[in-house]
N, C-alpha and C positions, 0 to 999 in steps of 0.2 A: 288513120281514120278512113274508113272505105265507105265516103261520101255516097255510091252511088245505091247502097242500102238504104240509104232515108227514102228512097225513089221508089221502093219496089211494094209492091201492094202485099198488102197484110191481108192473109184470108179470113175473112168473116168480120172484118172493121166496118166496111159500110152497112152491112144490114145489120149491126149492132145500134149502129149511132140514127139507121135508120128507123128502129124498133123505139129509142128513145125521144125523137121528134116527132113520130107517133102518138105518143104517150103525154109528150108538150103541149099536142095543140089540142089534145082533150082538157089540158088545165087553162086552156083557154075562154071557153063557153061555159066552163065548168059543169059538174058532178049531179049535181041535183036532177035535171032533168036530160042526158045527154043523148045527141043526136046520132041517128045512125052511123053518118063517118066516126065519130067520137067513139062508137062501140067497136067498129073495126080497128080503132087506136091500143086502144085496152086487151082487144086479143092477140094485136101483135104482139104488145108488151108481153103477153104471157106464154105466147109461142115463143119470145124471143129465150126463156128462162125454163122451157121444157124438160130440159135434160140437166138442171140443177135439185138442189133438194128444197127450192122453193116453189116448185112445181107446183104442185096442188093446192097452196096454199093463194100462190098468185092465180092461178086459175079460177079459185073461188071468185076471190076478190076481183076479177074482169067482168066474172060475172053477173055480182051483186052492185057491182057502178056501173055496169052497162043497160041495168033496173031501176036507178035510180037509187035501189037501196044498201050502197054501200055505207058501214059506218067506220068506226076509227081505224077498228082491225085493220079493214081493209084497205084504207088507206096507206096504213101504215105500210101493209105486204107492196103494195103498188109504188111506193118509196122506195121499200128497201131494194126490188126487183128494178128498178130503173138506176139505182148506186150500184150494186149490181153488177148491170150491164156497164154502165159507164167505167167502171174500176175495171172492168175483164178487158177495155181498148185502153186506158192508161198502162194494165201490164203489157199488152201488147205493145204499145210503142215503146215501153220502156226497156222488154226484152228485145228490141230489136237498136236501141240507141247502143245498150252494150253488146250486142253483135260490132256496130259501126267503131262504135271505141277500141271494143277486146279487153274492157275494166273489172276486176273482179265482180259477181255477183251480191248482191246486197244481203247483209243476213237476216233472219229471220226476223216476225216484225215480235217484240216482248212491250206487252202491255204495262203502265204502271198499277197497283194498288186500286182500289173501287175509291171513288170519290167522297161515295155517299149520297149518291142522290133518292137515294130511299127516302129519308128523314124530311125530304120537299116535296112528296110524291104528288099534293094537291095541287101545288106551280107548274110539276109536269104534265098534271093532265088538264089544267085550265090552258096550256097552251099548246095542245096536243089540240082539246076543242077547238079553239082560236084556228088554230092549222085547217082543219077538220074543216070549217065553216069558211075560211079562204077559197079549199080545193073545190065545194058546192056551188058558192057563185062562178066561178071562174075569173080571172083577171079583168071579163068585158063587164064583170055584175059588183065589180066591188064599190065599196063606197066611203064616206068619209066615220061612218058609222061601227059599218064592219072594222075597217081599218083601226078606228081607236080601240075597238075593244082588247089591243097588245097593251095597250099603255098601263094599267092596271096591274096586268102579271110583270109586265119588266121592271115596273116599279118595286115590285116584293121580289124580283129575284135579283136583283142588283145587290143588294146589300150581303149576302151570300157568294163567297168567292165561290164556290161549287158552282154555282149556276150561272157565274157573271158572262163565261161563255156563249152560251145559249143566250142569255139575257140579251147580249149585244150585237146577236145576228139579228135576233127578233124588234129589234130597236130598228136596226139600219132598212132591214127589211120594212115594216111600218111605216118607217118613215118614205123610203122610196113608194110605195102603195100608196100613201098618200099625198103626195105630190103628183102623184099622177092619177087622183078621183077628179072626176065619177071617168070609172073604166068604159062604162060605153061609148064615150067621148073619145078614146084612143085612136090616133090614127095609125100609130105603130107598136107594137107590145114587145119590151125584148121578151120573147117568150123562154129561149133556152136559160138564162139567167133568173129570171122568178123562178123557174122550174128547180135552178140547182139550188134556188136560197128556201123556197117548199120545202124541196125532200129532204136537205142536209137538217134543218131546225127538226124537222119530224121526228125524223130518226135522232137524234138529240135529246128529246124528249123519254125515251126507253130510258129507263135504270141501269146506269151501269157505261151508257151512250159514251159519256163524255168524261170517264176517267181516261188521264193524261197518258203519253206514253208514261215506260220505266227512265228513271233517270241515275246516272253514275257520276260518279267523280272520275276526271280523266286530269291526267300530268304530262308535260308534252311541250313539243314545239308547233305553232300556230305558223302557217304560210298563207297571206293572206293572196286570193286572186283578182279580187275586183270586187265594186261596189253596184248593187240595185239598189236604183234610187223611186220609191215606190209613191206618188203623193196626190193627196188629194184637197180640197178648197178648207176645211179642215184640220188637217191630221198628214202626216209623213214618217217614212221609215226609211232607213238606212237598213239594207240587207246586204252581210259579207261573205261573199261565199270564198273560202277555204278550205286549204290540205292539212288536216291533223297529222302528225307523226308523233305517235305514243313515247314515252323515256323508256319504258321496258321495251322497246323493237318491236311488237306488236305492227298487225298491217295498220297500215296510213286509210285515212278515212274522210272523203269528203264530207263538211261541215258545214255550217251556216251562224253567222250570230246576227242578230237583228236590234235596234235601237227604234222607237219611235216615239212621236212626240205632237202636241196638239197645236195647233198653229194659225195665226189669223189667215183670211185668203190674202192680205197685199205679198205676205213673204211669200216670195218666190224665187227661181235660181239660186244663184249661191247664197242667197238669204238663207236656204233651207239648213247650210250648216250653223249657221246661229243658234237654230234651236235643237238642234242634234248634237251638236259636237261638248255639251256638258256630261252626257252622260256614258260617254265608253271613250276608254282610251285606245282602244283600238281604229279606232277614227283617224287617231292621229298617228298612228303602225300604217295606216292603208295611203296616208298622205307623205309620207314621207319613206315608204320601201321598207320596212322593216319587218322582219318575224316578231313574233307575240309568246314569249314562254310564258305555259300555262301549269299552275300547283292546286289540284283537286278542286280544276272549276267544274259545275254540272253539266253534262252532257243528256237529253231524251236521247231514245234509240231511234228519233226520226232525225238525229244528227242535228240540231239545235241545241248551241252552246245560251246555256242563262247566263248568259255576261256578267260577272264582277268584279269590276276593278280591282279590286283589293288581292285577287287569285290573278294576276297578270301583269308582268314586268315589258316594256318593249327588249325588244335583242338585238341581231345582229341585222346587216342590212340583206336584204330576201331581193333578187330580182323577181318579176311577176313571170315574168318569160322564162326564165331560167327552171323555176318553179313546174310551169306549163309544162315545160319540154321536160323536165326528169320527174317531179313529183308526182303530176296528176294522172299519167298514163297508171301507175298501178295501184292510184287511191282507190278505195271502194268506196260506193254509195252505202247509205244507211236505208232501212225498211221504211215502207209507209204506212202510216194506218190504214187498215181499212176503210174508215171513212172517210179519207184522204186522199184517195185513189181515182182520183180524175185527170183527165187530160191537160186540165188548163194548168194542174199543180207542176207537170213538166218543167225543170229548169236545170238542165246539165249541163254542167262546165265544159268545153271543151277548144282544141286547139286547132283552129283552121291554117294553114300554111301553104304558101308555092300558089296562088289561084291569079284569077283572072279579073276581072270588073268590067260591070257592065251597066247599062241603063239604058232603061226601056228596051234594053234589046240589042244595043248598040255596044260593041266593043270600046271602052275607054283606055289608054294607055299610059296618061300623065297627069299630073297635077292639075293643070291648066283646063283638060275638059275633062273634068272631073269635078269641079267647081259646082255646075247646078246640077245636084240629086234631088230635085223636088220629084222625080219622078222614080226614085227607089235604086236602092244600091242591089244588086244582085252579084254576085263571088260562084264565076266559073271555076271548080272544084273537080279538077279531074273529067274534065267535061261534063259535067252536074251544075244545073245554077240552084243555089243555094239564095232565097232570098235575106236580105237582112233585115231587119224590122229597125229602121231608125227612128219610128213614135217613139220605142223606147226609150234613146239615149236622151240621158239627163240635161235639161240647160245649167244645172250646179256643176259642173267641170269642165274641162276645154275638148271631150270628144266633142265630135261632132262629125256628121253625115259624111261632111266634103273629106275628114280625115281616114273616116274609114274607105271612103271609095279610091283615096292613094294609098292605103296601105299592103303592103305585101304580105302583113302575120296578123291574125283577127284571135284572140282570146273572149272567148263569149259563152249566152247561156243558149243552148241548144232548148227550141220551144216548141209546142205543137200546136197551131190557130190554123179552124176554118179551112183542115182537109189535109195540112201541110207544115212541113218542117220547118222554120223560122232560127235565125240565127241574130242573139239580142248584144249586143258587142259590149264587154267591160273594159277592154284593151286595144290596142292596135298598135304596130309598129313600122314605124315609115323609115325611108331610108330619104335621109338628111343631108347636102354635102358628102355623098359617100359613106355617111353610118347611119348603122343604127337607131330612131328615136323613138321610144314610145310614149304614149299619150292615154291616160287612165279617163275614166269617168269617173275616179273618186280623188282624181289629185289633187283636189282642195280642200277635202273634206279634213284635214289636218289645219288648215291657213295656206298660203301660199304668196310667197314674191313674184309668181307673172305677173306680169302688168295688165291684162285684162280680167286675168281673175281678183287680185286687188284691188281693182275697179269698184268689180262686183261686189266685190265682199266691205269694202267702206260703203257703199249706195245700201248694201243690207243693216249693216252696223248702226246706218243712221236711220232709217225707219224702226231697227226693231230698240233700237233705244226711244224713241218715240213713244212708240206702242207701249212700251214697261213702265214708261212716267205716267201716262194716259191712262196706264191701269192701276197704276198706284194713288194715284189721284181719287179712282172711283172706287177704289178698295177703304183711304183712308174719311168719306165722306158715309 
């Protein structure tokens, strides 16, 4: 891994992502009336996209919102010109992660079949308006008025699997809108975040938008590498990322299979596998060290396995480490969609070894002052600090901060936030009395006899049985 490539500046990244905070803070005051800087927003946007074949089209469209009179078209172009831009610094970094690896290149990206969203073309465009009449107020002009007028369209396009996608951006979306009216009241806006949940629904809204990748049947052996643990007060997902190795010898292929599941706020920590761990047996492959043979389960071509038990036996036992060091160097990535192609979607496996640790700046050498990482683990990497992002690591396993900042082998997902490479840990391995130990973020996601995670996991066991009487109770009333 030649750490010292995540470091080196990428030509034309800043004045790309420049052009698109540009273009954010006009969705800010919004569209209907907008204010001089606002107009130099919209023509950087458009200069940013000069020498694409959305050129003139975006051109227009700067020019008729920088009048006040742009309408959907133009919205639309001003979307699709900002996804865009953002996708053209996702390849970037992406084409420079596999420089850093030396991983084969991803193949080509293969759409599935049309959806069909012709046949709800009136849902499309009542919430294309809806979009439309967002981007005029701006974030500071919204209200509890504007705002419900989503609830209506999500309502008739729920019931339609075709549109349930779109349906349920535009829901979350709504709903965060409206918890934070009346917008003039704001005294912070995330502005890049409404801006990506704006253009991605928009462009959603086109015919044709939101037909799926292409998906295959694939037969194989499953290595799994480590668990993201994604959650919110909510809702939770369990995400695995994995090394396919085809039965016909075919190249090996970085995967993904995902579970998730709706959940009260008390569940928390290892509660979360209570309500995850019914539905993939793979859960219980990632907790206990196993490969997963797999008999014509589906595959997208964005490398997302549709999980079904029924198509998956566990096998034999798979070290994660072992995996890392032989399998993952010559897996390939899978394509991404184009409308997929953001920076924040970043998350590649990879294997950090031999480094250093650090905090705040400070060289640490032992276990002992290694103890408080309140202040951020950082892994000198061939003289590269590399920081780690431990918000990530789960409280449902026994990683944890202080393990990674003694470990000598880091297995993680290589990310990119706020300018800079980020390193989100699924593994580590520490040397123990002289070996070996390593320490997952999904080791419990199977069950587990540690004594602190058994803890956890009876303290979960008794609330969420709790919760199932208290819900049956008001089910059978």
């Amino acid at each position: 891994m030649r750490a010292d490539l995540l470091f080196d500046d990428i030509a034309g990244l800043d004045e790309a992502l420049a052009a698109v905070d540009g273009f954010d803070a006009v969705l800010v005051g919004g569209l209907l009336r907008p204010r001089p800087a606002q107009a130099g927003g919209l023509s950087g946007l458009a200069d940013a996209v000069a020498g694409t074949p959305l050129a003139s089209r975006v051109a227009e469209a700067a020019e008729k919102a920088s009048a006040g009179g742009g309408d959907e078209g133009h919205f639309v172009a001003l979307a699709a010109a900002r996804t865009a831009l953002l996708g053209s610094v996702h390849d970037a970094l992406v084409a420079r992660v596999d420089e850093v690896t030396g991983r084969p290149v991803a193949d080509p990206w293969a759409a599935g079949p049309d959806s069909g969203e012709e046949r709800a073309g009136n849902l499309l465009v009542a919430a294309r308006g809806w979009l439309c009449d967002l981007a005029r107020a701006g974030w500071q002009g919204i209200d509890h008025e504007l705002v419900g007028g989503a609830a209506p369209v999500v309502s008739a396009m729920l019931p339609d699997p075709a549109l349930r996608r779109l349906a349920t951006l535009l829901d979350g979306f709504a709903a965060e809108l409206a918890a934070c009216c009346p917008g003039a009241s704001l005294e912070r806006v995330p502005v890049r975040r409404w801006a990506d949940l704006w253009a991605r629904a928009l462009l959603l809204t086109l015919p044709g938008a939101a037909s799926g990748p292409a998906v295959s049947e694939v037969s194989g052996r499953l290595l799994p590498l480590g668990v993201d643990v994604q959650e919110h007060a909510t809702a939770v997902q369990a995400q695995v990322h994995a090394v396919f190795e085809p039965a016909d010898g075919g190249v090996s292929r970085l995967v993904r299979a995902s579970v998730s599941a709706p959940k009260p706020d008390t569940v928390v920590g290892a509660g979360l596998w209570q309500v995850l761990r019914p539905h993939m047996s793979l859960l219980a492959a990632v907790g206990e060290g196993r490969a997963v043979d797999l008999d014509a389960m589906p595959l997208t071509a964005e490398g997302d396995l549709l999980w079904d038990d029924s198509r998956a036996r566990a096998g034999a036992p798979a070290d994660v480490f072992a995996t890392a060091r032989v399998a993952l160097p010559v897996a390939a990535a899978c394509a991404v969609s184009p409308l997929d192609r953001h920076p924040v979607r970043i998350a590649v496996p990879v294997l950090v070894e031999g480094y250093g640790v650090e905090r705040d700046g400070v060289e640490r050498d032992g276990v002992e002052d290694a103890r408080d990482v309140a202040g951020g683990v950082v892994l000198d990497v061939a003289g590269c600090r590399l920081r780690v992002d431990t918000d990530r690591v789960p409280a449902a396993g026994p990683l944890t901060p202080q393990a990674v900042a003694s470990s000598g082998a880091c297995l993680g997902l290589l990310r990119w936030d706020a300018g800079e490479f980020l390193l989100q840990p699924l593994a580590v391995e520490r040397t123990v009395r002289k070996k070996p130990v390593a320490v997952h973020a999904g080791a419990w996601a199977g069950g587990t006899s540690d004594k602190t995670g058994a803890r956890a996991e009876k303290a979960a066991t008794d609330a969420v049985v709790v919760l199932r009487e208290r819900a049956g109770k008001l089910l059978r009333k």
